[in-house]
Structure formats: structure tokens, C-alpha cells
C-alpha positions as CSV (number, residue, x, y, z in Angstrom):
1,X,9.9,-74.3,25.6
2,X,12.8,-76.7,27.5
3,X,10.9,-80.1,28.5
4,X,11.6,-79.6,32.3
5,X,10.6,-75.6,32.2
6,X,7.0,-77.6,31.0
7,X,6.6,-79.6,33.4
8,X,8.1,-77.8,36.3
9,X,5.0,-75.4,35.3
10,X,2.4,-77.9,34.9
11,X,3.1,-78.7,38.4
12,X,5.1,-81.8,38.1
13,X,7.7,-81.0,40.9
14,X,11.0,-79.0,40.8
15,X,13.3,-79.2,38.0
16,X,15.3,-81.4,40.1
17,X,11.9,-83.7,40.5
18,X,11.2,-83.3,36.7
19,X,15.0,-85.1,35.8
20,X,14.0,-87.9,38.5
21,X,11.0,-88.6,36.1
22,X,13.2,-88.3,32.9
23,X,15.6,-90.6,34.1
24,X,13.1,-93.0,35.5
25,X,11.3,-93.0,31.5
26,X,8.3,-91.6,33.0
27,X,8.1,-88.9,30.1
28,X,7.8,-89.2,26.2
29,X,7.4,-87.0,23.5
30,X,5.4,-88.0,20.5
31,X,5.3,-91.7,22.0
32,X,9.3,-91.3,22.1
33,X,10.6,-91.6,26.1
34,X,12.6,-88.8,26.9
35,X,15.9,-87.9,29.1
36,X,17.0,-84.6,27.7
37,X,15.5,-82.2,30.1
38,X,17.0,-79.4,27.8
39,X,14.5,-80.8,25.1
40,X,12.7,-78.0,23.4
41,X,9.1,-78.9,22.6
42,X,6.3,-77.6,21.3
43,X,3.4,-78.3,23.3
44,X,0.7,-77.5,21.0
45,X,1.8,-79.4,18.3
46,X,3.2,-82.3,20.2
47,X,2.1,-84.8,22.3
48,X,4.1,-84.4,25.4
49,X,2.7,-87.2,28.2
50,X,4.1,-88.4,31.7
51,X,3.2,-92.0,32.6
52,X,1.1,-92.4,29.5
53,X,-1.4,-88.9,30.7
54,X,-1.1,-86.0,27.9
55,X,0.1,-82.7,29.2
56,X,-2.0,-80.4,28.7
57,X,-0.2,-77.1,28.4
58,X,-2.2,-73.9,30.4
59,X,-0.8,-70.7,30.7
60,X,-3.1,-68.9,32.7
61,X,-6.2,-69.9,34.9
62,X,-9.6,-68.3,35.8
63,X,-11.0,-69.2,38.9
64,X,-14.5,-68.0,40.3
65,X,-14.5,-68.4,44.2
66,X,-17.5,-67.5,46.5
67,X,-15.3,-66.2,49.2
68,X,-16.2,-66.4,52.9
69,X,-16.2,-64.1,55.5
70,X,-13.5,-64.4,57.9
71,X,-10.5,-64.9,54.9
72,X,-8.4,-61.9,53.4
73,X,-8.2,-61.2,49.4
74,X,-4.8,-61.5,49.4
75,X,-2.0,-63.8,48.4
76,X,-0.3,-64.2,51.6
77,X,-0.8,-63.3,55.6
78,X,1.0,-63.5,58.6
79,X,-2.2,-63.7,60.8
80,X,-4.7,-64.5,58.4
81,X,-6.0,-66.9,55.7
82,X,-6.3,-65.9,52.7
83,X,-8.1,-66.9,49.4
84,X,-5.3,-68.4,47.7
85,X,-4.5,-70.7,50.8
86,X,-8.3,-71.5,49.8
87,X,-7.3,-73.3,46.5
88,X,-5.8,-76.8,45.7
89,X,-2.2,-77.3,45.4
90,X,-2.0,-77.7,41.8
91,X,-4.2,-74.7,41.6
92,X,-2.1,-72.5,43.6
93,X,1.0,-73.5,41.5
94,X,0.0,-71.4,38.6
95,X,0.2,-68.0,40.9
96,X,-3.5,-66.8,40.7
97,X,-4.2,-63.9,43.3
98,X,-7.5,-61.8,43.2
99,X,-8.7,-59.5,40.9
100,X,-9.8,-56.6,43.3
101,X,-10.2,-56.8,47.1
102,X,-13.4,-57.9,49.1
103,X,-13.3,-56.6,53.0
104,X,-12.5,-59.8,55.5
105,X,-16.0,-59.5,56.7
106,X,-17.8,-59.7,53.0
107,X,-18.4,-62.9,50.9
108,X,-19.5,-63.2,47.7
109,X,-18.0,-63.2,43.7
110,X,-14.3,-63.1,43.5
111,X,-12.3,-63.7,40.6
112,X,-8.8,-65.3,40.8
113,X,-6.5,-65.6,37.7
114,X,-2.2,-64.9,36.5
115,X,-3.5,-62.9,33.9
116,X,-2.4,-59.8,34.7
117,X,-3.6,-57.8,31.0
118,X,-7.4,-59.0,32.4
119,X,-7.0,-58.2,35.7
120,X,-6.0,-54.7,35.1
121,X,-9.0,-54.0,32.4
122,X,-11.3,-55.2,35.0
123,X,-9.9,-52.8,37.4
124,X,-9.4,-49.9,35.4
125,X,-11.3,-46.8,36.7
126,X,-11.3,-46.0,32.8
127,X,-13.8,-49.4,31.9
128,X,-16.4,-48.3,34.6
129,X,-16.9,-52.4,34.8
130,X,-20.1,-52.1,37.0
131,X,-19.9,-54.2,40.7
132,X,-23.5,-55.5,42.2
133,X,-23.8,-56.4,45.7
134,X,-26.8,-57.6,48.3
135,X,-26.6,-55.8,51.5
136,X,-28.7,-56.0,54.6
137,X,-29.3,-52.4,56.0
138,X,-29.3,-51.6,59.6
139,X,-32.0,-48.6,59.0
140,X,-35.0,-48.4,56.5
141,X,-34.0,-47.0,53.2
142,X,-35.7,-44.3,51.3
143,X,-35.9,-42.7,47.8
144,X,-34.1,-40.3,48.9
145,X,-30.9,-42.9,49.8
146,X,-31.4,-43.7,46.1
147,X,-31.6,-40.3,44.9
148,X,-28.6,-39.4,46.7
149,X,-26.4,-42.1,46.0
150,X,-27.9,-41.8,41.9
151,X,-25.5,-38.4,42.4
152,X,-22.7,-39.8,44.4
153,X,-22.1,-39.3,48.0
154,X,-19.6,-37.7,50.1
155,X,-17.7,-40.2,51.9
156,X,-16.1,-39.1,55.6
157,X,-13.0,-38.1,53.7
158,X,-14.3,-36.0,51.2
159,X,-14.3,-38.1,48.4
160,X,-17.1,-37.8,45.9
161,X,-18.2,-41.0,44.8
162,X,-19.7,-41.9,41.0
163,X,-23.4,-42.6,40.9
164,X,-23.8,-45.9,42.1
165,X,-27.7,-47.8,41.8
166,X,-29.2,-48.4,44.8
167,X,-32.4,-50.4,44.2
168,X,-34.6,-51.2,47.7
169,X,-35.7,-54.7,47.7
170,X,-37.5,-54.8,51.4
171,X,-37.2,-51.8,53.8
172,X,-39.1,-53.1,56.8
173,X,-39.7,-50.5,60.1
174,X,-39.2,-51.3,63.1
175,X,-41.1,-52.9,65.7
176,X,-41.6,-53.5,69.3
177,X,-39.0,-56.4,68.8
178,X,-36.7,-55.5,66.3
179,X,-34.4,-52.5,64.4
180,X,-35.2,-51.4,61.2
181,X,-34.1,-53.4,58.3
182,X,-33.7,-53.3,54.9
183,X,-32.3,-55.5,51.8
184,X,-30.9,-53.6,49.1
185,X,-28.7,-54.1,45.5
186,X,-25.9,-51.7,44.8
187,X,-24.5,-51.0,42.0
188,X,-20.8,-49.2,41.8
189,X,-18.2,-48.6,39.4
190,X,-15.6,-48.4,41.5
191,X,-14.0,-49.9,44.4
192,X,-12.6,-47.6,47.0
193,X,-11.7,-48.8,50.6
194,X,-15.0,-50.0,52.6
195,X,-17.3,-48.1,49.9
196,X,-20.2,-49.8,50.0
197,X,-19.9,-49.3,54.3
198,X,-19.2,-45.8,53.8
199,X,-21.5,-44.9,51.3
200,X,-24.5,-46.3,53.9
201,X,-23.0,-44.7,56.9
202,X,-22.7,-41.4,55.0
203,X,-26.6,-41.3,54.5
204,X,-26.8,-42.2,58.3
205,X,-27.2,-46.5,58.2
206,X,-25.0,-49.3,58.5
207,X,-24.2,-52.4,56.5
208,X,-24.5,-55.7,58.9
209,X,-24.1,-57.9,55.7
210,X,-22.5,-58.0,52.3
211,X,-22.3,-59.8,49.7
212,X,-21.2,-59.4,45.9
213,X,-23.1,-61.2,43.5
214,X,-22.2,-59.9,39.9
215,X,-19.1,-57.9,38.0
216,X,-18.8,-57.0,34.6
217,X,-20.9,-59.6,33.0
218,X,-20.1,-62.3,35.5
219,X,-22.2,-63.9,38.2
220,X,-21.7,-65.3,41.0
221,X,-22.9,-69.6,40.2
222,X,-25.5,-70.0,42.7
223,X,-24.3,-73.7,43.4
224,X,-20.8,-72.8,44.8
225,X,-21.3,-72.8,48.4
226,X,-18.7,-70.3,50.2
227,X,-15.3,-71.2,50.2
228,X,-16.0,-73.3,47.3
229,X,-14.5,-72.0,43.8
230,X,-14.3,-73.3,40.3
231,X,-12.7,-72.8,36.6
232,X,-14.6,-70.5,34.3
233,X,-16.4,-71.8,31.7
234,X,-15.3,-70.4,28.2
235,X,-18.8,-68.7,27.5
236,X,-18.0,-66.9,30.9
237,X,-14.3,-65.9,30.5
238,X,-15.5,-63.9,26.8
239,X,-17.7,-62.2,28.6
240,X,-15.4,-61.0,31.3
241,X,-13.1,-60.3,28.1
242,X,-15.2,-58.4,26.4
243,X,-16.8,-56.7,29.1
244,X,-18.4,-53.1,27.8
């Protein structure tokens, strides 16, 4: 790889910036300074540095964010921010964008990466990698909400969805001074606009919180608080990897 492509990737300025550091003997190659921007090197096998700090060479980058409510899964808006605009500089240089979409209103586990061979086997109708959410429930839920959604459900434009696993974690009634609530977990294989919303509202309720907690074999860290994101660790990218 040319010496300036390197560092103009590692998010040491513009090519232009890059040759104001070569000239200026701010870069050396195997303890060597450098001015050849057209350099090739090899930066597993040598010790490429700038201002005595190693470069260490990363193609791609994993992030896990616990995205708000309020920002977009997208890499760019017009009107609204978005997750990437969430990230640091240096972060955003490598190009992540989401892996999947979570509605504006939801929060919750969202992975970010460049690595696009990932990103598609984790959205791949064809790996069935499973999606767990927490929802609050305007409505009590029954067994029959989790028989029916155990067979899929018809959303309001005919679509049939895959047997998703609802599990009811509190399904209070109401009282003299409050609606019906419930907390639930959902678990889908899929990812269709608004599912989760629709699949509620199809069985007569409505979702007034939602939040994703696990995909694949990923969980959301409990310590990130929203907006807050973080690398991967290794033990957590293999898993997303080599997700059944």
C-alpha cells in the first residue's frame, strides 16, 4: 500500500495533509524518516510511526451503539441526526453505517461497521439471525397474542410474518387510574418496516416503547448508556461471525 494512501486512511488528514507531514519528517518507516509519499509499505510487517506513535493499520471497525430515540439509522439526513453523526471523528472516517434499521422512536442494540460481507450475513433473510426486543404494551397480553404470533401474523398489508417468540413478562389490567399494561420480549427473524408495531396493532394493542436488546449472539452491554457506543470486543465480533 502507497505510504500516503495509509495514512490518509488511518485518518491522518488528506493526501495533501499527509505530504505536509512527510516533508516536515514527522513519518518513519522502520525508524527510517520518510518523504516518498509514493512509498509502498507493508504495514503488517513494518513499523510504520508518525511523531514516534506506531500506526496501527485497521481495515474495518465494529462498533456497538445503544442508539437513542429521536436519531435516524442512517448515514446522512437533511432534517435529522443520525447515528453516524453520533460517533467520533476518527471513527466516522472509516465509513461505518448501520447494520439494519431501528425506527427514530426505538433505542436499543445497533451494530455499526464497513464490513459489508458481515453486514449482509446478518441481514440475510436466508441466516434467520434471530432479533430480541423489550416492549411496553398499551393493552394486557394473552396466550393467545403468543399463540398467534408463535404462527405469524397478518400485518395490515397482507404480509404473513415468520413465527416470532413473544414471551409475557408482566401483563397488568387496568385500574381506576391507569390503562392496561404490559412488558413483553419478542423475538423475530426478520425485519420488515415497523414490525414489531404492526405485529401488536394486528392483535389489537400498541407498542408505547421499544427497545432491542440482543441479535444473533450479541447483547446489548448494559453499561453503555444511550447514545453511547463502543468497539467490539474480539470474543464478541466471533460470535457475530459465526452466528448459527
Amino acid at each position: 500500500m502507497r505510504l500516503d494512501k495509509l495514512l490518509a486512511n488511518m485518518g491522518y488528514g488528506s493526501r495533501k495533509e499527509v505530504k505536509q507531514l512527510l516533508k516536515q519528517k514527522a513519518v518513519t518507516v522502520d525508524g527510517a524518516s520518510v518523504k516518498d509519499a509514493a512509498m509502498h509499505v507493508d504495514p503488517e510487517q513494518q513499523n510504520v510511526s508518525v511523531y514516534g506513535e506506531r500506526v496501527v493499520y485497521t481495515e474495518f471497525v465494529y462498533f456497538m451503539m445503544n442508539k437513542p430515540p429521536g436519531v435516524i439509522s442512517a448515514t446522512e439526513d437533511l432534517r435529522d441526526e443520525t447515528v453516524i453523526d453520533l460517533l467520533e471523528p476518527l471513527d466516522q472516517h472509516f465509513q461505518p453505517f448501520p447494520v439494519g434499521r431501528l425506527d427514530k422512536d426505538t433505542e436499543g442494540l445497533l451494530v455499526l461497521t464497513n464490513d459489508g460481507i458481515l453486514a449482509h450475513k446478518l441481514l440475510s433473510p436466508k441466516k434467520h439471525v434471530p432479533k430480541v426486543y423489550y416492549a411496553h404494551i398499551e393493552g394486557v397480553v394473552t396466550e393467545e397474542d403468543v399463540e398467534k404470533f408463535a404462527e405469524g401474523v397478518e400485518l395490515d398489508d397482507g404480509y404473513m410474518t415468520k413465527p416470532g417468540k413473544l414471551v409475557i413478562l408482566k401483563s397488568a389490567p387496568q385500574s381506576e387510574i391507569s390503562a392496561p399494561q404490559s412488558e413483553i420480549e419478542l423475538t423475530i427473524q426478520e425485519g420488515k418496516f415497523h414490525q414489531v408495531k404492526r405485529m401488536f396493532e394486528s392483535v389489537g394493542k400498541r407498542v408505547t416503547y421499544l427497545k432491542r436488546i440482543s441479535m444473533g449472539n450479541l447483547k446489548l452491554d448494559d453499561h453503555l448508556a444511550l447514545g453511547e457506543y463502543r468497539e467490539l470486543t474480539a470474543e464478541e465480533l466471533n460470535c457475530l461471525q459465526n452466528n448459527p
